[in-house]
N, C-alpha and C positions, 0 to 999 in steps of 0.2 A: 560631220558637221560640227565646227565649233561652235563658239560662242557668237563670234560678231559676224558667221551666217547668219543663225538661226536670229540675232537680233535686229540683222539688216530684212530678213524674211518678215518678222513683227511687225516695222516699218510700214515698209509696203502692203502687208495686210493690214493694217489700222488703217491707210491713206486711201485703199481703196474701199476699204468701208467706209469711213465717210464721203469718199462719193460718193460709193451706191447710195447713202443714207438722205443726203442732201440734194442731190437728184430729184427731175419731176417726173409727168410723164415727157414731155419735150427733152429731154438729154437725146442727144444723136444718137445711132447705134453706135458709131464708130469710135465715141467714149465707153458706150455701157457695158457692149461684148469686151472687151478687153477685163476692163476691171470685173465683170463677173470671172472670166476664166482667173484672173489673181485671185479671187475669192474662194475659188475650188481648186486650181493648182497648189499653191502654197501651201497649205496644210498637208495635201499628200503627201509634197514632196520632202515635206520638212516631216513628216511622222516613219516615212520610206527611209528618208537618210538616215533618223534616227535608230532605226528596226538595224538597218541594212550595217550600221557601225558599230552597237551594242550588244547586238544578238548572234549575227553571223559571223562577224569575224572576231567574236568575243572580248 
């Protein structure tokens, strides 16, 4: 993962936290499921990629 991954990853986790943030209870699901999964993928996969490029293949 480079640079402007892991920044474009930032991104889209900040944007979808302030959805969740600004959000009431009335947001559709078909907003809210999405951006929660950004909010729980993106970090795995950006901590996985990181694991997966530093550690394993040294």
């Amino acid at each position: 993962m480079n640079r402007t991954e892991l920044f474009l990853a930032l991104i889209v986790f900040l944007l979808a936290a302030l959805i969740y943030e600004t959000g009431d209870g009335t947001t559709p699901e078909f907003i809210v499921i999405p951006v929660l999964l950004i909010l729980f993928v993106i970090p795995i996969y950006a901590i996985g990629a990181l694991i997966i490029e530093n550690v394993i293949n040294g």
